[in-house]
C-alpha positions, -999 to 999 in steps of 0.1 A, spaced: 54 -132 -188 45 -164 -170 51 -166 -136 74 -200 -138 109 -207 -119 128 -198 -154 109 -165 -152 116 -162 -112 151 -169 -115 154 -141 -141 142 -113 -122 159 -124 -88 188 -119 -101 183 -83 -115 176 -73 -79 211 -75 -57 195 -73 -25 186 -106 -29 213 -123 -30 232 -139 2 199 -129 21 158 -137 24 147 -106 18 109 -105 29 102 -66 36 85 -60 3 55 -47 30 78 -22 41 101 -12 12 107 -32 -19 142 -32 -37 140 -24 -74 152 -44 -102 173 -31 -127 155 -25 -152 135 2 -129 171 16 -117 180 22 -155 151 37 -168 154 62 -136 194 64 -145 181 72 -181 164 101 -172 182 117 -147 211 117 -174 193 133 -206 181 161 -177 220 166 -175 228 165 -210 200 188 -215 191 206 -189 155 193 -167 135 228 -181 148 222 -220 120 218 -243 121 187 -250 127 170 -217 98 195 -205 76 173 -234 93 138 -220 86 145 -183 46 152 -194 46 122 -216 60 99 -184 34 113 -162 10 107 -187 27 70 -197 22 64 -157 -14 75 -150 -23 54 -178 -5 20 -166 -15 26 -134 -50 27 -141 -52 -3 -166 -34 -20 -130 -67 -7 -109 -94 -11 -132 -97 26 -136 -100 62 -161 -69 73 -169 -82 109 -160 -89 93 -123 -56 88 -117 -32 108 -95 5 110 -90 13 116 -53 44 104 -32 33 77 -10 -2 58 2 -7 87 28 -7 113 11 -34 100 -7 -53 92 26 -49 126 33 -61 145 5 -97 123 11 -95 134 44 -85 174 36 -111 176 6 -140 166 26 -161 199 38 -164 195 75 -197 204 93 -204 198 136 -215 168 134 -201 151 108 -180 112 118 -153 95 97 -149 57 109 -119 40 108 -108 2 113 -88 -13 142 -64 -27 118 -53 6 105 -18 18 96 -8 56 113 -15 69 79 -48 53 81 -65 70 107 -45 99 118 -52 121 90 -91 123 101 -78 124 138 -60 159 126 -94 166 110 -111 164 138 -87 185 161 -87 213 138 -130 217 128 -139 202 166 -171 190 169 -168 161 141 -163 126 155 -138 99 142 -154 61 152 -133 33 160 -145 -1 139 -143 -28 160 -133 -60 130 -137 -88 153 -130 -121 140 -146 -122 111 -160 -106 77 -199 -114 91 -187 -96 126 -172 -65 107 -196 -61 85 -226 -60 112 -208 -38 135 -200 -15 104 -239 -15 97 -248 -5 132 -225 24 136 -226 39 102 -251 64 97 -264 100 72 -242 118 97 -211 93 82 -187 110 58 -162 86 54 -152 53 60 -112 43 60 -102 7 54 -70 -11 41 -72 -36 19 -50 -56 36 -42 -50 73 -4 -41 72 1 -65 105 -19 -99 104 -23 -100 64 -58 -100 72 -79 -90 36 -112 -69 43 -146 -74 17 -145 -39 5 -173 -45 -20 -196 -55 9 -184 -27 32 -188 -4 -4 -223 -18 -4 -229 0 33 -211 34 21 -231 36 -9 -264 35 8 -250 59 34 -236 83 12 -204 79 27 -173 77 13 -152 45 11 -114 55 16 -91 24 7 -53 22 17 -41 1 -9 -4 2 4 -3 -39 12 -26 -44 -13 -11 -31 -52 12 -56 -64 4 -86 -46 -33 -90 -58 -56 -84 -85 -73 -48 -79 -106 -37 -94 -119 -4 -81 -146 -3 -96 -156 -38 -88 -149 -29 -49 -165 3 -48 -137 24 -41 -140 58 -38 -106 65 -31 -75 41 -34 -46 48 -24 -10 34 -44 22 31 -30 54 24 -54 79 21 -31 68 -20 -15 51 -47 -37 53 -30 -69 93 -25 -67 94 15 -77 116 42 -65 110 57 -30 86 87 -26 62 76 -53 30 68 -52 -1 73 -67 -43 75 -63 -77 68 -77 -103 92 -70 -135 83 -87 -152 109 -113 -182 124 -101 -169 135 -66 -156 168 -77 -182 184 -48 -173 155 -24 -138 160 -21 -124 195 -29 -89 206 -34 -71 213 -3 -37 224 -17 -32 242 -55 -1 247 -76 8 251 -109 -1 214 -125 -35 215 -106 -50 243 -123 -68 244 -156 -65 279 -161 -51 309 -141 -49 343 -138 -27 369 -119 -45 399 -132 -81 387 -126 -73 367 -93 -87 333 -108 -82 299 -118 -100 270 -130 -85 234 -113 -82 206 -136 -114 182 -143 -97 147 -137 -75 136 -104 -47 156 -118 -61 188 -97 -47 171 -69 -14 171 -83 4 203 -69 42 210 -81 70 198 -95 79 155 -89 112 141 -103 100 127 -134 130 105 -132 118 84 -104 80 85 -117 94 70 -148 107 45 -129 78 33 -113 64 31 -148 88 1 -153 75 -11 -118 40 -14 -132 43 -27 -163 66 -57 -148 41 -60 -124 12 -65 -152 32 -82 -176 40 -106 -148 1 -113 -139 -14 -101 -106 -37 -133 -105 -4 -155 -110 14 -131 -81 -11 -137 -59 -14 -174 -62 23 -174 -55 23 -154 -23 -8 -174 -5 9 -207 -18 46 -193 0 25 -179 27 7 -211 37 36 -230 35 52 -204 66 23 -203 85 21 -243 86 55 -245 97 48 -215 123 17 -226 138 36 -266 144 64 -248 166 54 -250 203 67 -212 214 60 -192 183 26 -174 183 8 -163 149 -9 -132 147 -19 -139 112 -54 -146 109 -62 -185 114 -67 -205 82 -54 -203 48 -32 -168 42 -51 -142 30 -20 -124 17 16 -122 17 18 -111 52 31 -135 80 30 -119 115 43 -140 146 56 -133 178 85 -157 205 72 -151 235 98 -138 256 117 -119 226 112 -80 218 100 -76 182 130 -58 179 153 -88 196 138 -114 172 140 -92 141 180 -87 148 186 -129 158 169 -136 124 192 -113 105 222 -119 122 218 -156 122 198 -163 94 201 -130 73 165 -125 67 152 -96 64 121 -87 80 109 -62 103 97 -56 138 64 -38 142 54 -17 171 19 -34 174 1 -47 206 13 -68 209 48 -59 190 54 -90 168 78 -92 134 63 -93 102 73 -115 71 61 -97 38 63 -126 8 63 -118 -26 64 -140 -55 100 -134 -59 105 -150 -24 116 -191 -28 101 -221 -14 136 -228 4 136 -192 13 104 -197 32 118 -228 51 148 -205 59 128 -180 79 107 -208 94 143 -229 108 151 -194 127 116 -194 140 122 -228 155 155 -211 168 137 -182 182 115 -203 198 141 -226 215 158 -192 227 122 -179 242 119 -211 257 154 -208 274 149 -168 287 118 -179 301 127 -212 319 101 -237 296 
């Protein structure tokens, strides 16, 4: 479907929790429409009627796992069989960081924009092997800055590399196909969180170089909480081993002979039993998501984005943390000088009722997440409570 106002207007008003309120915390948690919330509903009923382990809801739950993989690899560019089902973008950060056979010596990098389940995974790593290092990226203030310091620290001794897409504070999007370029030629692996990233913009793993990316439903996609999924390219079966095994992640198995064979494709990293239910849900959340364009989403967000950020960056008092120029994403982070995060996260919703969120940064600042959903008069909403904010910072601080 197009991405017009008609087309807007439609699916705003199959989501309640937008109604009498902005709601711009898709970053953190996205409400579903309805159409997700019945298809979950749906399933959760036949397993009553029937019973989750009948036959044939033990065929229907396969076939939506299988209906998901698939939509969610036409969304990344990817192989079906590279696909994953897991429960949120850290997990998936975690099974790089688990399958990875540690030696003294090895490093893992990681960026200085990174969410907790960005670099403490490898940080566990590291406690538990000793003797492996994880680097701190220094970004700096641009791609050319990042992408220098990236070449001088990575070296053969590099396993992995861990970037976001999009940092999940300033908005800020990193060139993953140059820094893929640099892992390649390392032999290191490039480890994408793709929580800020799926729903808002086109993704092409492939195209980027990814070796893992990580999926979350629950934010700019609009699934059910707890579901996520990743892409782990073929060919890394050696690369990145199985760190946990159930009964969906083996091939083959046997009690009597003390063996098993894991599954070829991503799916070995699949371990027990998920509620079909809500992964049939976020199965809806894709295919409203593709249907509606990610191009046309994006082009959206930076234009809603740009319009904040102009009206931010005018108001004496307010600081941006969002990267300077034109928005690289949905994300809008600021700061009233003055205020707690949490202080100026609870005037805007108390005043205002937007819905945003504070994030324990350095500095702590409050973070606007703008989806295409979001409304040109929304966006002027949030930025007349900045101007309040700021008038208030101004006051507590005697300017």
């Amino acid at each position: 479907m197009a991405i017009d106002a008609a087309a807007i207007r439609r699916l705003r008003g199959r989501i309640p929790a937008m109604k009498g309120q902005v709601y711009v915390n898709w970053g953190g948690s996205g409400p579903s429409p309805t159409e997700v919330l019945r298809e979950v509903d749906r399933f959760l009923k036949r397993e009553s009627r029937l019973g989750p382990f009948h036959p044939l809801l033990r065929e229907e739950s396969k076939a939506a796992m299988g209906a998901l993989r698939l939509e969610v690899s036409k969304l990344l560019g990817a192989r079906e069989e590279e696909i994953a089902l897991v429960d949120n973008t850290t997990s998936g950060v975690n099974i790089a960081a688990a399958g990875v056979e540690w030696k003294p010596g090895d490093e893992a990098i990681v960026t200085d924009l990174e969410h907790p389940g960005g670099y403490l995974p490898w940080l566990m790593w590291r406690e538990r092997r000793g003797r492996i290092k994880v680097r701190l990226l220094e970004t700096g203030a641009s791609d050319e800055a990042l992408l220098s310091n990236l070449a001088a620290m990575i070296t053969t001794r590099t396993r992995a590399v861990c970037v976001s897409h999009i940092a999940w504070l300033t908005g800020r999007r990193l060139p993953l196909r140059e820094i893929g370029r640099l892992c390649r030629k390392a032999g290191a692996l490039l480890v994408v969180d793709g929580a800020q990233s799926v729903g808002q913009i086109p993704i092409d793993v492939k195209k980027c170089l990814a070796d893992v990316y990580t999926v979350s439903g629950q934010k700019w996609l609009m699934g059910p909480q707890g579901t996520g999924a990743v892409f782990v390219r073929n060919g890394l079966r050696k690369k990145i081993r199985e760190s946990a095994i159930g009964y969906r992640s083996a091939a083959a198995r046997s009690l009597s002979k003390l063996a098993y064979t894991p599954e070829r494709g991503a799916i070995r990293f699949e371990v027990a039993t998920i509620s079909p239910a809500l992964y049939s849900g976020l199965r809806v959340a894709v295919e409203t998501c593709r249907r509606s364009g990610p191009a046309g989403i994006e082009r959206r967000v930076r234009r809603l984005a740009n319009r904040l950020l102009k009206r931010l960056r005018s108001e004496p008092g307010i600081e941006v943390l969002t990267p300077p120029g034109p928005a690289q994403s949905g994300l809008v982070s600021f700061r009233a000088p003055g205020l707690t995060a949490e202080e100026t996260a609870g005037r805007l919703l108390k005043k205002h009722r937007v819905v945003l969120r504070s994030v324990d940064s350095v500095p702590p600042a409050v973070r606007a997440s703008i989806h295409y959903l979001n409304t040109e008069a929304e966006i002027d909403r949030i930025a007349g409570g900045a101007a309040d904010l700021a008038a208030v910072a101004r006051k507590k601080t005697g300017g």
